[in-house]
N, C-alpha and C positions, 0 to 999 in steps of 0.2 A: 876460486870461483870457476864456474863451468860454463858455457854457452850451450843450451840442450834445444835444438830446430828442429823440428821435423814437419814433415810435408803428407799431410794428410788429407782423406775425402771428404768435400764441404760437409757433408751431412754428418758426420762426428765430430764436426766443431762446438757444437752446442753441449752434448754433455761432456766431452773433454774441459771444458770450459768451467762446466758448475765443478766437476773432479779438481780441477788444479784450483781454483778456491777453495774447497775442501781443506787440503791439504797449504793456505797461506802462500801462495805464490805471489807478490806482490805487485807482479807488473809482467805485460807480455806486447808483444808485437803481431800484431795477425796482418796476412796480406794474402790477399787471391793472386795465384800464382795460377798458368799452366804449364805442361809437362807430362811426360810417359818414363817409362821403364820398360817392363818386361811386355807391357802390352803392347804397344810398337803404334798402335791407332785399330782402326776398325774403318771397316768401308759400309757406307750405306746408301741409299736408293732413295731420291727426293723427286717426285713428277717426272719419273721416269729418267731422271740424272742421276747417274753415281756419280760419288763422292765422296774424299777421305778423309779422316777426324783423325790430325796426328796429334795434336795436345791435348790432354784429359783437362779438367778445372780442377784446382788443389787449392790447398791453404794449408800456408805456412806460418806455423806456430814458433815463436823464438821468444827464449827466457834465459836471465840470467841468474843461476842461485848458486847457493853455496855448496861447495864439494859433497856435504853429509846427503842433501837433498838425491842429488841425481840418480842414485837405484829406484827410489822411491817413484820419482816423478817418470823413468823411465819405464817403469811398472807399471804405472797408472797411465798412459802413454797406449801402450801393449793393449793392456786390456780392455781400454775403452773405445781404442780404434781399430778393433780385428773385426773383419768379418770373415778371413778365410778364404778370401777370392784373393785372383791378382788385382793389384794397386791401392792397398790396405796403406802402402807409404812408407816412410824413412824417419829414422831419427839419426840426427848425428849433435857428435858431442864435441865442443872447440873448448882447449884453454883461455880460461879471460886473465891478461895479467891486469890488469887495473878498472875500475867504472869510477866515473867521477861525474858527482851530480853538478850538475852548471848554476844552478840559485844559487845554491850553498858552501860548494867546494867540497864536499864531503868525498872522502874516496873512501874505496873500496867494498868489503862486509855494508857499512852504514848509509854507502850511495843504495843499496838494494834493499834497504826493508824499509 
């Protein structure tokens, strides 16, 4: 099993969203996050005050599926959230050694579908 995060622009969360239904993803974690990268912030001009915007707004997407999954989802990832500018976002991928459902006991594979 795979831990697949990534941190993308609120406005591709929605069809991200319908895509990874598509494709049976059974459960996700969404959280508004901010954060920069390459963009570092931007300065702007309010009533004649400038002012510097160092955290952009993100959402970070986090799922846990099964090894076969991950090109797939990391694909679908890619291409639903490019637009080709800076701060398009990140995906990263963690090893999961175990998921255990808490109602049930269940581990592993049968805790995630």
């Amino acid at each position: 099993m795979k831990k697949v995060e990534s941190v993308i622009r609120p406005e591709s969360f929605p069809a991200l969203r319908e895509k990874l239904d598509e494709v049976e993803v059974n459960g996700l974690t969404v959280s508004e996050v901010a954060g920069y990268g390459k963009q570092k912030g931007l300065e702007g001009v309010f009533r004649g005050t400038r002012y510097e915007i160092k955290l952009y707004p993100k959402v970070k997407v986090e799922m846990i599926v099964d090894e076969e999954q991950v090109d797939q989802i990391i694909n679908l990832i890619k291409e639903t959230c490019i637009t080709g500018e800076t701060g398009d976002g990140k995906i990263f991928i963690y090893p999961v050694e175990n998921v255990i459902r808490i109602r049930t006991g269940e581990e592993g594979k049968e805790a995630i579908i």
